[in-house]
N, C-alpha and C positions, 0 to 999 in steps of 0.2 A: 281559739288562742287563749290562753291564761294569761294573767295578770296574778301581779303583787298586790294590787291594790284592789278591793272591791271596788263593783261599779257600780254598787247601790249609794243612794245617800244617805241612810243610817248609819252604815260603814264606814261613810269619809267624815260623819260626825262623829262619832267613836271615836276613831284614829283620831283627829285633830282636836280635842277635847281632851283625850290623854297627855298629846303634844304640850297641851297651855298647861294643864296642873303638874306637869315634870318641870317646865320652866320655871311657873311661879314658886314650885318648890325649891329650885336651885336659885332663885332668886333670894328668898326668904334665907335659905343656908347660909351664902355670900353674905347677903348683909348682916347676919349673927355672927357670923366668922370675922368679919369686920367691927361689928361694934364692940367682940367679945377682945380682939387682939388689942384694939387700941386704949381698952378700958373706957372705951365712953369718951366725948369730947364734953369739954364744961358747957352747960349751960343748955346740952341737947337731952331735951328727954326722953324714955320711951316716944311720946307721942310726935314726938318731931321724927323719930324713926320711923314710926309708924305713917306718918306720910311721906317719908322718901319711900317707903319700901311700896306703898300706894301707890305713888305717881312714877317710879318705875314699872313698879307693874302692868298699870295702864300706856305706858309709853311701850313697853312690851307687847302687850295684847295686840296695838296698835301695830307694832311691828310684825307680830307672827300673824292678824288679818291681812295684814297687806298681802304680805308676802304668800300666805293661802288663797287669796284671794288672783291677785295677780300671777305669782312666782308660780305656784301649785299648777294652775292652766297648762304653764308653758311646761315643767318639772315632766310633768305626767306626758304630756306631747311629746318630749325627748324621751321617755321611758316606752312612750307605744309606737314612736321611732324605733329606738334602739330595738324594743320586742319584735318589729317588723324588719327591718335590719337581720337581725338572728334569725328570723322565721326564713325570710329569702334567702338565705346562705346558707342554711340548712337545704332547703330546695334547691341550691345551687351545687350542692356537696352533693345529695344525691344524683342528679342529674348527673354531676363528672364522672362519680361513680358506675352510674348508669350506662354512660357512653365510655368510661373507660373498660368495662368487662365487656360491653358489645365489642370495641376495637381489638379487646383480647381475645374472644373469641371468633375474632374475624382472623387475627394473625392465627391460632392454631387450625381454623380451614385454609389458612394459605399455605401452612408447612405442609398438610395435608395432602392440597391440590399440588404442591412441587415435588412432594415425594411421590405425588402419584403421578408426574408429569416425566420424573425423571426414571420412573420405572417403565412407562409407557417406551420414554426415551432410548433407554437400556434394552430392552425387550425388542423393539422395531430395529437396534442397530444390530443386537443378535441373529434376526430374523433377515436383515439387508448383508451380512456379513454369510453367512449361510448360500443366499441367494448370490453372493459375491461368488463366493468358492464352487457351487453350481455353474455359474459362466463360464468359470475357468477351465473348468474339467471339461466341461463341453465341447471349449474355443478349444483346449489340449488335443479331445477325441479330435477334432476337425479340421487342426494343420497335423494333425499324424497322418488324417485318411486323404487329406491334401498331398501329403507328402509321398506317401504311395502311389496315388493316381501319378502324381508330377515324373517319379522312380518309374515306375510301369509303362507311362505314355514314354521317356526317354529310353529305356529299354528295350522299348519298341521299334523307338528310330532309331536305336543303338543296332541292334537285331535286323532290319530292314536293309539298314548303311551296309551290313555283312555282308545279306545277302545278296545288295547287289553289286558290292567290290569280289565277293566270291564269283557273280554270274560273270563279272566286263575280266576276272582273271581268268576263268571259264572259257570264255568267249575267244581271251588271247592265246588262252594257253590251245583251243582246239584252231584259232588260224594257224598258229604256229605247227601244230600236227599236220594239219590240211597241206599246208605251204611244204613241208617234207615229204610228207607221202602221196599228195599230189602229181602226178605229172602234167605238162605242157598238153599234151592230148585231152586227158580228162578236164582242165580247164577250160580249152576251148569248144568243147562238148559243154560244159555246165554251162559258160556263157550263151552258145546258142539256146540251151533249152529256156534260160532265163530270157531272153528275148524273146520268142517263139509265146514266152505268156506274158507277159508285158507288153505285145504285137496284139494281142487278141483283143 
């Protein structure tokens, strides 16, 4: 991890060393800027400036060790916070990134897996629609040859019914001839001969 700040202590004496001589510059400025606007107070001389601009400065020094000393600790703590802070959210950002392109490449194997789900779907309703029209043609073939047997077996006992209304009109029609061209004698001749084996 990098830092703003070196972590040597030559470094942090550099840096804060340049700190104080930029102040006591702007110190020394301010009070020329001031003694020069006001033209001088009576009775103060260079060297009476010259110890405010001292005993400011010393009360400065005193302010900018403090404050390096104490403030600087904590300064730099909140800075390798904050650096740590960005560091993890950086980690955090990829990570989202990370599990965001796996979840998008999870959704396009799931478009995948449904178009391949629904082609499978299409395909087997093809293939059960096929097999639909196969039964039917079959059940078709199979009340036809139903329906022939059913024709064929009733033509039968249509045919059968004929021939035995044709045999019983048969039957009446030759009593009826018999009963004419029979006589009384040959009756009663055929009756004995029918006894005579029916006796036996």
């Amino acid at each position: 991890m990098e830092t703003r700040f070196s972590d040597s202590p030559d470094g942090e004496i550099r840096k804060y060393t340049k700190t104080l001589l930029m102040a006591l510059a702007m110190v020394a400025l301010t009070a020329a800027v001031a003694f020069a606007s006001k033209g001088g107070e009576e009775g103060a001389t260079a060297m009476d400036w010259l110890w405010r601009i001292i005993d400011f400065s010393l009360i400065f020094a005193v302010l900018v060790w403090v404050w390096i000393k104490f403030g600087n600790p904590a300064l730099l703590g909140r800075i390798a916070g904050i650096e740590a802070s960005l560091e993890e959210a950086k980690k955090t950002r990829e990570e989202a990134l990370s599990k965001l392109s796996a979840v998008e490449a999870k959704l396009k194997d799931k478009d995948a897996e449904l178009k391949s789900i629904l082609e499978v779907a299409r395909t087997n309703g093809e293939k059960e629609k096929e097999l639909l029209l196969k039964e039917a043609e079959t059940m078709v073939v199979d009340v036809v040859a139903s329906a022939r047997e059913l024709i064929d077996a009733e033509l039968g006992k249509a045919k059968e019914a004929i021939r035995r209304e044709a045999a019983l009109k048969a039957v009446e029609l030759a009593e009826k001839m018999v009963r004419e061209n029979v006589k009384k004698e040959d009756q009663a001749r055929m009756l004995q001969e029918y006894l005579e084996k029916v006796g036996r």
